[in-house]
GUKELO-678669 format. One line per 2 residues: their letters; for each residue x, y, z negated of N, C-alpha, C, O, CB. Coordinates in steps of 0.02 Angstrom, whole numbers, plus 50000, padded with zeros to 5 digits. Glycine has a CB too. Layout:
# residues N
A> X Y Z X Y Z X Y Z X Y Z X Y Z ~ ...
# end
This chain:
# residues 243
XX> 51336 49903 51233 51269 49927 51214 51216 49873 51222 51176 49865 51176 51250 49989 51255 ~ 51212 49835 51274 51174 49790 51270 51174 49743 51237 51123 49719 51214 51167 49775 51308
XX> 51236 49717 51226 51254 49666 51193 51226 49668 51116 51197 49619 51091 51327 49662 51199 ~ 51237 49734 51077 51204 49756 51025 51127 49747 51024 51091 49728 50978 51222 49820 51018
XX> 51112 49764 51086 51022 49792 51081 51001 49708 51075 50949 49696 51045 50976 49849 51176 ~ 51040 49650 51103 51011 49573 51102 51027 49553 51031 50998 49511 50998 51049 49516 51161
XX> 51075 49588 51016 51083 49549 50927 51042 49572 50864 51032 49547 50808 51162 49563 50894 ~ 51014 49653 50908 50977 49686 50850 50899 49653 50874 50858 49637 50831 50986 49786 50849
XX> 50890 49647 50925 50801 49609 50949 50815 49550 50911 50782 49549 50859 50778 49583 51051 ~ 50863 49489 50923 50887 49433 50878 50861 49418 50811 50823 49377 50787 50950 49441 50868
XX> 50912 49487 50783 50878 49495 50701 50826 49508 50689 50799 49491 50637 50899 49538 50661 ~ 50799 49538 50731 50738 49581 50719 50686 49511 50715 50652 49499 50664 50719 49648 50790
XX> 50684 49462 50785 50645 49416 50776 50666 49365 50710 50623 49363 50666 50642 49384 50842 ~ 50711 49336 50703 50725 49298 50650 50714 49318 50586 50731 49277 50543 50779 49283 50653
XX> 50687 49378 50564 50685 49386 50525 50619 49389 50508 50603 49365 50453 50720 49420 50518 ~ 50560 49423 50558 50504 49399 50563 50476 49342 50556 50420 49334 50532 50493 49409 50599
XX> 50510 49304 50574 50517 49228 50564 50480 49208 50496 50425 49188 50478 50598 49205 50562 ~ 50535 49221 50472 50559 49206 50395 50528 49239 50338 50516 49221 50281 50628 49224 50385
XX> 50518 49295 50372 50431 49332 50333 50382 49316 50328 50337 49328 50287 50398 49379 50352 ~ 50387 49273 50388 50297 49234 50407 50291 49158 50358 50245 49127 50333 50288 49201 50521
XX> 50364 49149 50363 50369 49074 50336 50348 49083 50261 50310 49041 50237 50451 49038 50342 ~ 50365 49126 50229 50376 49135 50162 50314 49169 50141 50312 49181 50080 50439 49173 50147
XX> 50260 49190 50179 50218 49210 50173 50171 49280 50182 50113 49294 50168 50227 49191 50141 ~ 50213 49308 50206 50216 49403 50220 50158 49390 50276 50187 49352 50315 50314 49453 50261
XX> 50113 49398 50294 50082 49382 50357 50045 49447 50380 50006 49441 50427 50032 49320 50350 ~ 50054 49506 50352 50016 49593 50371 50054 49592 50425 50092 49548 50447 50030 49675 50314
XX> 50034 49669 50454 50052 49679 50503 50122 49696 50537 50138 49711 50594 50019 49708 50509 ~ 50173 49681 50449 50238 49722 50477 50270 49662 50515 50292 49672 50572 50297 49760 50411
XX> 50274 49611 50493 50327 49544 50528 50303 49545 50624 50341 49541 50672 50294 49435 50478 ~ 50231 49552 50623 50230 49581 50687 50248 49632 50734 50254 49630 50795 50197 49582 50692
XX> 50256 49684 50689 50274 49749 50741 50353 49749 50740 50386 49774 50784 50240 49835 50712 ~ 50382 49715 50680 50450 49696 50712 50457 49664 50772 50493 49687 50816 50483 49657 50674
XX> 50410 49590 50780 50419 49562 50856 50414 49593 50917 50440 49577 50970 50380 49520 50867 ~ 50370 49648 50898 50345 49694 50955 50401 49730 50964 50424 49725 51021 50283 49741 50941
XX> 50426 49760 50931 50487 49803 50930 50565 49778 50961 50606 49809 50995 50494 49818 50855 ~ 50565 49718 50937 50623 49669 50975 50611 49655 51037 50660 49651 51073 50634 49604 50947
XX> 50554 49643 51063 50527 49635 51130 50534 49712 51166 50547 49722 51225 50446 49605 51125 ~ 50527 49743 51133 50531 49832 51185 50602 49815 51195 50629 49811 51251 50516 49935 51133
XX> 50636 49803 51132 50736 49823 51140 50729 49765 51211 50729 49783 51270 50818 49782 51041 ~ 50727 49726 51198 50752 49660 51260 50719 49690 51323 50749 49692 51377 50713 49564 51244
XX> 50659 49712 51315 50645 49723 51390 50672 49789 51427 50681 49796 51487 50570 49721 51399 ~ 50682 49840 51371 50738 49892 51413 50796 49867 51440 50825 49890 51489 50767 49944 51371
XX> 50820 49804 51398 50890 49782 51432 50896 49771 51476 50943 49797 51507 50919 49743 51420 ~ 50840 49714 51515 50842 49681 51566 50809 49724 51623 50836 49724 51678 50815 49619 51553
XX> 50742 49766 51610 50705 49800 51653 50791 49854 51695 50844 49872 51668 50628 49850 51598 ~ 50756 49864 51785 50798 49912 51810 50751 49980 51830 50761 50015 51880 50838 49880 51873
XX> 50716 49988 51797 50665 50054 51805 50682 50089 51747 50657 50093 51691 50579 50040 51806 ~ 50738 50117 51780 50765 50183 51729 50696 50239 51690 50692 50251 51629 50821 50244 51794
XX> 50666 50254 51722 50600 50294 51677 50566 50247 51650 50510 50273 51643 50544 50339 51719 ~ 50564 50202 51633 50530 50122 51588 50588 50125 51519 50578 50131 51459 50543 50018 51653
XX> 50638 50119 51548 50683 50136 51502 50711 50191 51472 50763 50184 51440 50718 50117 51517 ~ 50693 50230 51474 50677 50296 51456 50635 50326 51387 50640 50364 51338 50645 50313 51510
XX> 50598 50287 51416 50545 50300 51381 50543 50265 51342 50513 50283 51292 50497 50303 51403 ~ 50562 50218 51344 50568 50136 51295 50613 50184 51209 50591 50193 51153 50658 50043 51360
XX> 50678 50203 51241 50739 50246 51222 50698 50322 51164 50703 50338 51105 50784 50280 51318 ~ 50668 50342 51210 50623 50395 51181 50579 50363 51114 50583 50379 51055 50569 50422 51244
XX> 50540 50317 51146 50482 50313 51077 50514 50286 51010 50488 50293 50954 50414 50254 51093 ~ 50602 50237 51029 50627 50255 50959 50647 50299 50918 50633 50306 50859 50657 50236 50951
XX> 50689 50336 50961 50706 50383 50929 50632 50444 50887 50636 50463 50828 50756 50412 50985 ~ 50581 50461 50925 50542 50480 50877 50532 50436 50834 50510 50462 50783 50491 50502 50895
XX> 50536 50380 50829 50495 50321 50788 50558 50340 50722 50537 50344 50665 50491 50216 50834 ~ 50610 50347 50731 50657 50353 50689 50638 50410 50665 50619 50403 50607 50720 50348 50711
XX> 50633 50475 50688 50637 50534 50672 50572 50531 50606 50582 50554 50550 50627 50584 50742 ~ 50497 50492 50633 50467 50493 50593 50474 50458 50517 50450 50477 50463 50431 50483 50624
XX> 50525 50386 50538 50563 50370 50493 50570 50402 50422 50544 50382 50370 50610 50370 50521 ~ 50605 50446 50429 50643 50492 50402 50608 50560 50376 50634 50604 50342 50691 50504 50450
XX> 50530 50557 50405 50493 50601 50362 50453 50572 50330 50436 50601 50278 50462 50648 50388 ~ 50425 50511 50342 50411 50481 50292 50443 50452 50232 50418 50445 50176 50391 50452 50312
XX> 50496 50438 50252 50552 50425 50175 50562 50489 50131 50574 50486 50071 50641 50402 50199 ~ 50557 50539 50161 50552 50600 50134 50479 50584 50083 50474 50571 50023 50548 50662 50197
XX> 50419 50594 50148 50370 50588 50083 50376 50545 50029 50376 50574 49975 50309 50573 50100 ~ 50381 50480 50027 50386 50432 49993 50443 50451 49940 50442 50421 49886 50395 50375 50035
XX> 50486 50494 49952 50549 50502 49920 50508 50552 49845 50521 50554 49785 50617 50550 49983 ~ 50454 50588 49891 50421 50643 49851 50357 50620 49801 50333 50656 49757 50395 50697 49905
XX> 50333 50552 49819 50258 50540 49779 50263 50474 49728 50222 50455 49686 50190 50522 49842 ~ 50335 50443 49749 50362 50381 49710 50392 50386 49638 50448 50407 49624 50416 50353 49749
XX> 50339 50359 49588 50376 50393 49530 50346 50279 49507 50301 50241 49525 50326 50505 49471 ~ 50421 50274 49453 50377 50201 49452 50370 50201 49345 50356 50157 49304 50447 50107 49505
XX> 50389 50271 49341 50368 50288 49279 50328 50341 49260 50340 50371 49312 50412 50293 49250 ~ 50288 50382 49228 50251 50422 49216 50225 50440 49158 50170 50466 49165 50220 50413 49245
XX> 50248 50436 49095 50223 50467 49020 50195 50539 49023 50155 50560 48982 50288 50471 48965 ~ 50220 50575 49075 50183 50650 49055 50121 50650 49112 50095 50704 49126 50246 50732 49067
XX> 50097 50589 49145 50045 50591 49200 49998 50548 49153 49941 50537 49172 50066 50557 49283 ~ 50018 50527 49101 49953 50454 49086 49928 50486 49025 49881 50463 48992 49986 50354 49064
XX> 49968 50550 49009 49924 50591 48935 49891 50634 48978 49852 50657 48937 49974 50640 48864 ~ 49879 50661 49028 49863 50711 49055 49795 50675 49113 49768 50714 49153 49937 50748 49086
XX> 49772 50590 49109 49718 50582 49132 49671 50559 49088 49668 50549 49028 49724 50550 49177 ~ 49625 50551 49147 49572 50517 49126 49550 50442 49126 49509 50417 49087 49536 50544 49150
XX> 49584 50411 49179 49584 50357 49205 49643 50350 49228 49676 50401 49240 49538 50347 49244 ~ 49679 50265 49244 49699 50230 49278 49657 50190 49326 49608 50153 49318 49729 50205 49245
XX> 49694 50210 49380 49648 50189 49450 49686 50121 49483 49743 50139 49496 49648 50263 49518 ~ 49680 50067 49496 49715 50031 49507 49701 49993 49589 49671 49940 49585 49712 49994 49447
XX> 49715 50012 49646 49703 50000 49709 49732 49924 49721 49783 49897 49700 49735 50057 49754 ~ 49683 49900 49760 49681 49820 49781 49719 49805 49821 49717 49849 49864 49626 49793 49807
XX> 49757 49765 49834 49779 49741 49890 49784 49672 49943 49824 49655 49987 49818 49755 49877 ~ 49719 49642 49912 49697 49578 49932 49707 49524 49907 49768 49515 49900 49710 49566 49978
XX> 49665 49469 49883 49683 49401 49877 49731 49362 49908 49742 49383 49965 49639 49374 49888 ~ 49766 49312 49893 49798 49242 49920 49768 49190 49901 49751 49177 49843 49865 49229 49903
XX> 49760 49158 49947 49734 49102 49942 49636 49107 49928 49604 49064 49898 49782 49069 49882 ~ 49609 49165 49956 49548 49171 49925 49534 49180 49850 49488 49220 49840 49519 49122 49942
XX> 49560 49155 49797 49567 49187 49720 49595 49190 49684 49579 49174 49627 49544 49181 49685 ~ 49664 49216 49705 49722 49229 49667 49732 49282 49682 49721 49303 49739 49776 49193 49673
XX> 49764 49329 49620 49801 49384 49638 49851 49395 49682 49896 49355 49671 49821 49401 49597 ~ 49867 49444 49745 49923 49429 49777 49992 49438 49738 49988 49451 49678 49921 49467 49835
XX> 50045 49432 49763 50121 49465 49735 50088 49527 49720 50055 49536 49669 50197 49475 49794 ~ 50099 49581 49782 50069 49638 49773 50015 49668 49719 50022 49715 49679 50048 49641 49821
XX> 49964 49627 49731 49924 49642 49674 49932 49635 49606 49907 49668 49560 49880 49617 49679 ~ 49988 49567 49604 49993 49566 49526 50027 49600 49502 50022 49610 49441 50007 49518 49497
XX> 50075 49629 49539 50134 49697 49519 50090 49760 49504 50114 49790 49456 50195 49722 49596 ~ 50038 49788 49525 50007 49840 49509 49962 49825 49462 49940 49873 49430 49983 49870 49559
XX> 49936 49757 49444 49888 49743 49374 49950 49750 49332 49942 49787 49283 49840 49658 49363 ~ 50000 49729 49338 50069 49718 49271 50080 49793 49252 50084 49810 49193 50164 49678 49305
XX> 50084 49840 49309 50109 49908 49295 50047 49939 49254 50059 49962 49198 50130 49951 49366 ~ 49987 49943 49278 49947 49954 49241 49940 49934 49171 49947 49974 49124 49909 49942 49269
XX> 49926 49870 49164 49926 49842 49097 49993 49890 49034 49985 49911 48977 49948 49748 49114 ~ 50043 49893 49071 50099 49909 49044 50079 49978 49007 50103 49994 48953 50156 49911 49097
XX> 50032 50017 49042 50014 50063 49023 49942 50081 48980 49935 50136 48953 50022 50086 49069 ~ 49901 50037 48977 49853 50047 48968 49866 50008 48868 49829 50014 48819 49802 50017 49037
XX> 49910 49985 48874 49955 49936 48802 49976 50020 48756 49961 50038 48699 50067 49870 48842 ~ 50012 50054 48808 50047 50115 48771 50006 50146 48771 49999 50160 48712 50103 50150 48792
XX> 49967 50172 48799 49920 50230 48807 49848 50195 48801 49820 50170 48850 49931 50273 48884 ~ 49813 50193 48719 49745 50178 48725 49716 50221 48735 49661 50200 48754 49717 50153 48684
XX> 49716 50270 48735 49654 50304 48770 49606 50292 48827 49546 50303 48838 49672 50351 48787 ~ 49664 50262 48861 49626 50284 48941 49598 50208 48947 49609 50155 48919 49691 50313 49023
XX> 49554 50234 49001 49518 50176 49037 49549 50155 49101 49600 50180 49125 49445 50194 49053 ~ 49506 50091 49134 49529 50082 49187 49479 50066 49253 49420 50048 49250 49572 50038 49171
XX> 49506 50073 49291 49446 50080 49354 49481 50036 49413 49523 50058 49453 49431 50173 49385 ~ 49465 49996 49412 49476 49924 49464 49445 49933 49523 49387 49951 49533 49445 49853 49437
XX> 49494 49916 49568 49464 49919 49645 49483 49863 49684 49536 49833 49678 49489 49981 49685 ~ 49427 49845 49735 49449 49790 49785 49386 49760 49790 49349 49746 49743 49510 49735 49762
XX> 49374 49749 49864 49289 49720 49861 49310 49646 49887 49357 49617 49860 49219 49768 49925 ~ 49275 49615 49937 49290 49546 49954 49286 49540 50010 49236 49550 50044 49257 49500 49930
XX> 49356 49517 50034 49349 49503 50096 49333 49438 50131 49306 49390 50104 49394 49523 50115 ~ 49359 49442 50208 49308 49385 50225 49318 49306 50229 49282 49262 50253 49285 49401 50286
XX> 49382 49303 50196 49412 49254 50188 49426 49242 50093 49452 49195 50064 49476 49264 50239 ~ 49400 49296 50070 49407 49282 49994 49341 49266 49984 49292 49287 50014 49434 49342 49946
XX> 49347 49215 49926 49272 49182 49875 49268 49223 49820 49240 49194 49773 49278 49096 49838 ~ 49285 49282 49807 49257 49328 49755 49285 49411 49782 49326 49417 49828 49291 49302 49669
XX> 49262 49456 49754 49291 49514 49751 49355 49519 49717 49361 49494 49661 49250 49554 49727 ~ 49417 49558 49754 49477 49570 49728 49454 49593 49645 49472 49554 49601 49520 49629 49778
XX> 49415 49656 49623 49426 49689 49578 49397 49641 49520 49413 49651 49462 49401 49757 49589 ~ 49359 49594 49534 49343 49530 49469 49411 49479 49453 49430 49460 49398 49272 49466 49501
XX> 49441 49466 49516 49496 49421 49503 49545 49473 49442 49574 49453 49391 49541 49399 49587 ~ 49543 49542 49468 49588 49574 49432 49575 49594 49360 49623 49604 49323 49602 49626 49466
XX> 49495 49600 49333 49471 49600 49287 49490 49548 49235 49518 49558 49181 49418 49603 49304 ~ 49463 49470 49271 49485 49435 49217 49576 49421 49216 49594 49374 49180 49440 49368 49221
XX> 49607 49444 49239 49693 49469 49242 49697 49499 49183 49728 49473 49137 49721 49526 49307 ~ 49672 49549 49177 49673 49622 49123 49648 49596 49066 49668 49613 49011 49621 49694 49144
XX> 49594 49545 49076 49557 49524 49013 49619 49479 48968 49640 49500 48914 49479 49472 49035 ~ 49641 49423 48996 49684 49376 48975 49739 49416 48970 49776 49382 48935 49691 49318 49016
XX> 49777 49484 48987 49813 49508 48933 49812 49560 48892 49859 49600 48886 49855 49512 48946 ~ 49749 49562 48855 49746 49567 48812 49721 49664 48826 49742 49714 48797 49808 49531 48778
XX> 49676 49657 48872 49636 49726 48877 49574 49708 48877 49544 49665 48909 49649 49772 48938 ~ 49551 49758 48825 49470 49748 48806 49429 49763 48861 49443 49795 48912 49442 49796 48748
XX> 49386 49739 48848 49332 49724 48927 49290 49807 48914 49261 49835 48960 49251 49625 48920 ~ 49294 49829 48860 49254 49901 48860 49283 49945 48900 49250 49983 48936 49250 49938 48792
XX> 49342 49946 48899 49392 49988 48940 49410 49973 49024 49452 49995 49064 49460 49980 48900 ~ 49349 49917 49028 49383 49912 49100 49318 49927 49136 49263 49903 49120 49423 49832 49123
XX> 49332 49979 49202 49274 49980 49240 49286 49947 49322 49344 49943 49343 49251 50058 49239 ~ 49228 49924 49364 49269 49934 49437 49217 49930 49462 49165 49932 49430 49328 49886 49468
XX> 49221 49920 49547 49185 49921 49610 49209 49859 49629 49259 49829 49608 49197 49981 49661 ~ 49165 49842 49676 49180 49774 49700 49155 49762 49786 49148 49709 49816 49137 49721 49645
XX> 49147 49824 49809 49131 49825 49861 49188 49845 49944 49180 49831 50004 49080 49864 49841 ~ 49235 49878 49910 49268 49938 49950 49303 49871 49988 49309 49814 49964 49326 50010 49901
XX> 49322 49891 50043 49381 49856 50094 49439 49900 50131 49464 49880 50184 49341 49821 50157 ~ 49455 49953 50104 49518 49972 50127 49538 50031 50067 49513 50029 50011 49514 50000 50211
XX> 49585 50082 50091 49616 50129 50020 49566 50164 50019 49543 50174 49963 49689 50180 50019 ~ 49519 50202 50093 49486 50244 50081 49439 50248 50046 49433 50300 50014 49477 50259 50116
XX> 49391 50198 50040 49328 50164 49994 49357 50154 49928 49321 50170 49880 49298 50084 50023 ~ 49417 50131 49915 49447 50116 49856 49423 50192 49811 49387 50194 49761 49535 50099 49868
XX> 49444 50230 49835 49454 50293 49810 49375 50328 49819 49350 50328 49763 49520 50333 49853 ~ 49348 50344 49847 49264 50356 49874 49225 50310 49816 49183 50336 49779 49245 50320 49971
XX> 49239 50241 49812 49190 50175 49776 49189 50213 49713 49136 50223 49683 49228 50082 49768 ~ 49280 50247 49680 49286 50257 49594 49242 50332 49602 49218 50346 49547 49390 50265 49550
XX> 49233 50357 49628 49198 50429 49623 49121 50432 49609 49088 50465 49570 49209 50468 49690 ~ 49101 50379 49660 49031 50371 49671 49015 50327 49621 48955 50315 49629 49011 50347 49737
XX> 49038 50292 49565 49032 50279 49518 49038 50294 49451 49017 50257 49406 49043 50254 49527 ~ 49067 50351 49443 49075 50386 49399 49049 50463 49392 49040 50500 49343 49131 50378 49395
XX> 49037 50473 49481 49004 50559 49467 48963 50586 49427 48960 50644 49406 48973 50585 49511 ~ 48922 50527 49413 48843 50540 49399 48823 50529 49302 48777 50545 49266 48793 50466 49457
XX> 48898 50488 49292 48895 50507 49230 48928 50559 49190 48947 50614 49210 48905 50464 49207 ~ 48933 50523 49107 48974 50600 49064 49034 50570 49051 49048 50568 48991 48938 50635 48978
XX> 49085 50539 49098 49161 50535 49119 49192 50573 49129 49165 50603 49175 49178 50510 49162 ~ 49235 50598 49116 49277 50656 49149 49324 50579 49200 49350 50529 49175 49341 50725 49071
XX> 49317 50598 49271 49375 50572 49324 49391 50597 49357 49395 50566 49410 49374 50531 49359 ~ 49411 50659 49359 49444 50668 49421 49526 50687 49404 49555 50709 49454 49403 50731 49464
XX> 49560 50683 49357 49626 50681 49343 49656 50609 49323 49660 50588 49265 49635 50728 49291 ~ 49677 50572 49385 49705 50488 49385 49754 50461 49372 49802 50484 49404 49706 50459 49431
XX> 49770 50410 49331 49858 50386 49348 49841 50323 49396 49825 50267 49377 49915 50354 49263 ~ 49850 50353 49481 49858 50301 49536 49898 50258 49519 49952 50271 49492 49878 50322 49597
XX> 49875 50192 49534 49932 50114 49516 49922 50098 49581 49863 50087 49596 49908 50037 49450 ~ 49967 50093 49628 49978 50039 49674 50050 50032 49695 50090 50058 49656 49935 50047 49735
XX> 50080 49996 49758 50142 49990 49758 50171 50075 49788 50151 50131 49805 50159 49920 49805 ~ 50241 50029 49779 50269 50111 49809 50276 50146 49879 50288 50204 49893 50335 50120 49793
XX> 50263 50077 49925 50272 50114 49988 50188 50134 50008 50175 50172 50055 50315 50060 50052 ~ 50143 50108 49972 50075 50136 49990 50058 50218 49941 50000 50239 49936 50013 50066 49967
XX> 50095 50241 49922 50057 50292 49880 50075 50353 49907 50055 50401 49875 50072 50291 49803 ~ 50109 50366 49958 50085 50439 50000 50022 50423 50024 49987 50474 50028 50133 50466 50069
XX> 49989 50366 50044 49951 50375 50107 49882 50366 50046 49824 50381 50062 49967 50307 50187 ~ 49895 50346 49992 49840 50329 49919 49839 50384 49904 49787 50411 49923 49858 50281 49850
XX> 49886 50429 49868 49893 50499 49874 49882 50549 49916 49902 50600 49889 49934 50508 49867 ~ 49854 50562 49979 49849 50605 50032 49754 50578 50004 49711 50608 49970 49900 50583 50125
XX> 49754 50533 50027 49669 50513 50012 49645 50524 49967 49590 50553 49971 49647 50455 50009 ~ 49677 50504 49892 49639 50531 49838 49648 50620 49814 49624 50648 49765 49661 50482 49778
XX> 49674 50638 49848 49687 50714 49855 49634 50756 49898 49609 50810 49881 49757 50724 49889 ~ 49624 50727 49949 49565 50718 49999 49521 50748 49953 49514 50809 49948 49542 50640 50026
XX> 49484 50694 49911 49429 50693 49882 49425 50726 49816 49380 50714 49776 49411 50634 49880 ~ 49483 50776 49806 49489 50831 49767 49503 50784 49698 49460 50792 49655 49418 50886 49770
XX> 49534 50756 49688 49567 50723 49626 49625 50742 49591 49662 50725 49637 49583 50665 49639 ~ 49652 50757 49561 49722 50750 49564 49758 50705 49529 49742 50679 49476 49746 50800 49552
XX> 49807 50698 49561 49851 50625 49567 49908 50615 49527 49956 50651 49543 49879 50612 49635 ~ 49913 50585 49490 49989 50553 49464 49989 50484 49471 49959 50435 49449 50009 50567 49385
XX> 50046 50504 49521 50066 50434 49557 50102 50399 49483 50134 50429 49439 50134 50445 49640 ~ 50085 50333 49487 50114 50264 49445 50142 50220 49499 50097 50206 49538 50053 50216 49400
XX> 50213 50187 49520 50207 50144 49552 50230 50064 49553 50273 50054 49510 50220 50170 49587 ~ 50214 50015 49585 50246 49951 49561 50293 49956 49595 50290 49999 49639 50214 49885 49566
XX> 50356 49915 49591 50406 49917 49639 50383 49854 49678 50361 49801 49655 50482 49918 49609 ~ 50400 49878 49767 50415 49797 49820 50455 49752 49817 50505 49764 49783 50433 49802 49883
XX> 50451 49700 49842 50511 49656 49838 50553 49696 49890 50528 49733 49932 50498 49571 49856 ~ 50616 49684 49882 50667 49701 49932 50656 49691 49989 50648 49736 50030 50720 49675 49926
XX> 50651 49610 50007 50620 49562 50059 50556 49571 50105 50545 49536 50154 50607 49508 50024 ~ 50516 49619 50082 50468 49636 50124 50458 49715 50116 50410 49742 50144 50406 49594 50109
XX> 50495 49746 50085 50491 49822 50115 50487 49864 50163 50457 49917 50172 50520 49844 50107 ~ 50533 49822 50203 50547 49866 50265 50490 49851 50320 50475 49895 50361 50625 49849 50297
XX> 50447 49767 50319 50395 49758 50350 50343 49817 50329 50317 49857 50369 50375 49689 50336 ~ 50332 49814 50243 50271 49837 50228 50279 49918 50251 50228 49949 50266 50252 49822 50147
XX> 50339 49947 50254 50327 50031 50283 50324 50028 50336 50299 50079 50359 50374 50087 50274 ~ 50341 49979 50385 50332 50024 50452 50242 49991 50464 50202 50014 50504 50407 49998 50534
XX> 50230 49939 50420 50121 49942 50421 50124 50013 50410 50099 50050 50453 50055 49892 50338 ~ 50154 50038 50355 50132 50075 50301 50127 50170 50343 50093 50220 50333 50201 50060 50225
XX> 50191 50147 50400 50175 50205 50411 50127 50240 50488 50119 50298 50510 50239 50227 50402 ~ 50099 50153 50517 50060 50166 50573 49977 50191 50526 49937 50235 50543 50059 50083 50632
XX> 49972 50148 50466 49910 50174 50425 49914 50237 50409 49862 50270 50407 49896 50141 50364 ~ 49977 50269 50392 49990 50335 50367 49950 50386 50431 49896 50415 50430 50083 50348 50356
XX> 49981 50384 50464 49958 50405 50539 49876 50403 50561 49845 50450 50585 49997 50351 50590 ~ 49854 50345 50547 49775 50326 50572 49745 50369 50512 49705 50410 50535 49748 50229 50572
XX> 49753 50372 50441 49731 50412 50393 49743 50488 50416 49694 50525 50421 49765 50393 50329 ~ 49779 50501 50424 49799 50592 50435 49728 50599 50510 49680 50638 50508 49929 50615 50477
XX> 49739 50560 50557 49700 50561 50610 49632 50546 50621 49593 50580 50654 49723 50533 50641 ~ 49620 50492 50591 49555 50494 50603 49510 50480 50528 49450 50479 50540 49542 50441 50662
XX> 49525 50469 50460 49507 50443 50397 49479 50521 50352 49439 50524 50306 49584 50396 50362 ~ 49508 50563 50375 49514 50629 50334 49492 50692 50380 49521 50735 50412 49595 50640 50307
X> 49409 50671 50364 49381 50701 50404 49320 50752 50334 49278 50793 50353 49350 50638 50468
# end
């Protein structure tokens, strides 16, 4: 048993590693380290109720696991033809710059999915999100604008905000910009990746929308980082965001 618990902390760090190297730098490559560090220190610690408890918070951590793959199992669609005749908008959620003004991976997978749709389906418009953060030289949702522009989506059809800094504002920014006119928005095709759209979906539901999830697919290689971010944010949203 121990011997296991040093090879699984092992992997766990090396692989963090190699996330960081390659560029993954959110919060999941860390809470793996954190997590390899609990396994190692139950090993060695002799305070059986330290270890205990160590023992305990995985196993819920697993249990929750497993209801969140459930949700995710339930809001992950990475196609949608009977959701994109049935809105009003495509909503397209930010997920930060690289390098200060480049689209990230992430982000450019949810401008591609979008685009993909907005090609088949002219009708609809689009509603860009992402404000600027403090290490970016422009707002996410302009970098993504002129993205959309250069392939070949008309600039009439594109709307956004440029202010918001997390999902919740994302979703709040497109409302408060559109309430006040003669838009119909509140029926969306959500674009972001796939392990963020329960917690995009719980929020824009929140705010009385309703949702058809669109999603990009993750790389393989950083999935498993980006859900377990994905599912301490899930948590902080249910608790304290959705009020």
């Amino acid at each position: 048993m121990k011997l296991t618990l040093k090879i699984l902390s092992a992997v766990m760090i090396l692989y963090s590693i190699f996330l960081l190297v390659i560029g993954i730098r959110n919060f999941g490559p860390f809470l793996l380290i954190i997590f390899a560090a609990l396994l190692l220190f139950s090993v060695y610690t002799q305070n059986s109720v330290i270890k205990n408890m160590i023992y305990i918070f995985f196993i819920l951590y697993i249990i929750f696991i497993l209801f969140f793959a459930f949700i995710l199992y339930r809001n992950v669609k990475y196609d949608n033809p009977s959701g994109a005749q049935k809105s009003d908008f495509v909503v397209v959620l930010g997920s930060g710059l690289r390098y200060g003004t480049y689209l990230s991976p992430e982000g450019k997978r949810r401008s591609d999915k979008a685009i993909e749709y907005l090609k088949e389906y002219p009708h609809l418009n689009v509603f860009l999100t992402g404000g600027q953060g403090i290490d970016e030289k422009v707002p996410e949702s302009v970098i993504m604008k002129e993205y959309f522009l250069e392939n070949g989506i008309d600039e009439n059809r594109i709307f956004l905000e440029d202010k918001s800094t997390n999902t919740n504002e994302n979703i709040k920014f497109y409302i408060d910009a559109l309430k006040d006119t003669d838009m119909e928005y509140h029926n969306i095709l959500l674009v972001t990746s796939d392990f963020h759209m329960p917690r995009a979906g719980v929020i824009a539901r929140h705010y009385n929308l309703t949702v058809y999830p669109l999603c990009s697919k993750t790389r393989n290689i950083s999935f498993i980082p980006n859900i377990m971010r994905e599912e301490l944010a899930f948590i902080k949203t249910l608790i304290l965001d959705l009020k």
